[in-house]
N, C-alpha and C positions, 0 to 999 in steps of 0.2 A: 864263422867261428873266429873268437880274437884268441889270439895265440899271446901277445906283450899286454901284460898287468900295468897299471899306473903304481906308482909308489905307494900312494896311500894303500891300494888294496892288496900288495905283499904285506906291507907293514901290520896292516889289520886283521890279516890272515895268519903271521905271524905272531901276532899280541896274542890273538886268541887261540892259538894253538900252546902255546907257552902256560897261559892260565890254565886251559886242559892240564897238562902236563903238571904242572904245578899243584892242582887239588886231587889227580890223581895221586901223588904221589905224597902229600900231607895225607891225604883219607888212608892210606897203606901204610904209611908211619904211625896214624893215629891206632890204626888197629891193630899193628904190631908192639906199639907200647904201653896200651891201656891193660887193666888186669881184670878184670869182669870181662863177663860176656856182654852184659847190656850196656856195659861201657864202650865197647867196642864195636855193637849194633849201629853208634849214631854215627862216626866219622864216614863209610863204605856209603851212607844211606843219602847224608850231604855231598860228600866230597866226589864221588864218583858218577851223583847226580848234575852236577856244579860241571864236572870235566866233560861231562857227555854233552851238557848245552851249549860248551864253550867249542868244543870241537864242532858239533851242530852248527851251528851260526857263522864258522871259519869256513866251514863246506860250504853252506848256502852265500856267501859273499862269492867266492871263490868260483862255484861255478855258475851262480848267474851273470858273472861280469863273463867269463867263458863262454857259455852259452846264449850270452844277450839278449835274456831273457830269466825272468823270475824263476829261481830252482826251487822247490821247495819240497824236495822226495827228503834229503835229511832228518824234516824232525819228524818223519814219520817215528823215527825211531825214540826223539825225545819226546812223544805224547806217549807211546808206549812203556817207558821208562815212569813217566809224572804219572803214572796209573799203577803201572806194578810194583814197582819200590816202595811207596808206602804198606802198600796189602801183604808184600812178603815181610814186610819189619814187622809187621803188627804181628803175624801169623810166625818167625820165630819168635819173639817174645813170650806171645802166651805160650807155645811148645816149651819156651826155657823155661819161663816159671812155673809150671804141669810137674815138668821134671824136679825141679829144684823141692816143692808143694811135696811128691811123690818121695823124696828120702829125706826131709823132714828140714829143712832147713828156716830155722827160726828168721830169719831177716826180709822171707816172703809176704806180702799182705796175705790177709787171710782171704777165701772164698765170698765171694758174694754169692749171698743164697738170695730170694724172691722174698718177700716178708711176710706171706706163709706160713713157710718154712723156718721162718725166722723166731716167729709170735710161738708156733707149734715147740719149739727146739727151747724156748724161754722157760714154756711153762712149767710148772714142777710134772714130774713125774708121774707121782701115784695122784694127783687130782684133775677130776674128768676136766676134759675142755670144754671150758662152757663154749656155747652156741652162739652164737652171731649172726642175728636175722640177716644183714645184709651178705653172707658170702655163705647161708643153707642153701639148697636146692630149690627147696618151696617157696622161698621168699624171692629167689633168683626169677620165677616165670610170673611172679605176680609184678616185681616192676621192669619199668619200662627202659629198654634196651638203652646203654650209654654208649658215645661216640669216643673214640678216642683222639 
């Protein structure tokens, strides 16, 4: 086990510790000064992602010169982070705009419906919907199945 670091791999270890430090703490300013929600979705989603690969990388220098030998248990944790942090940003977003949709807030995009739903929701009212060989039932088993 080596116990004394060369210069360069303090220094390197300290740069990228510093950088962590540094975008965690922009991405926490960025989310404590912004005034929306989805404004303040992007900084935590970069900046905290940014801080964790930079700490990441200051570990694995760190202890594979330590160790003398390639570390690489750290990014377990940055492949886990590059997987979840996008699916949870996605997954508040549409929760905020559901909510936002839900008491009525005009500066929402509207609903994507299927076009359907769409063509059905167009038509007038009181006149029947005409029929469309291609999307009847009966016309559906006579042709021949498409691939998507």
């Amino acid at each position: 086990m080596n116990t004394t670091l060369p210069l360069w791999v303090e220094w390197t270890v300290s740069i990228l510790l510093v950088i962590s430090g540094l975008s965690a703490l922009i991405a926490a300013w960025g989310m404590v000064r912004l005034k929306d929600f989805f404004q303040r979705m992007h900084p935590p989603a970069l900046g905290f992602t940014a801080a964790s690969w930079s700490a990441a990388l200051a570990s694995a220098i760190y202890f594979s010169w330590v160790q003398e030998s390639l570390s690489l248990r750290s990014w377990i944790i940055v492949v886990v982070l590059s997987i979840t942090v996008p699916i949870t940003t996605v997954l508040l977003a549409r929760a905020a705009m559901f909510r936002r949709r839900q008491q009525g807030d005009a500066r929402m995009p509207p609903v994507l419906v299927p076009r359907e739903e769409e063509s059905a929701a167009q038509a007038p009212a009181s006149a029947p919907a005409a029929k469309n060989p291609e999307t009847s039932p009966a016309s559906n088993s006579q042709q021949p199945a498409r691939g998507r």
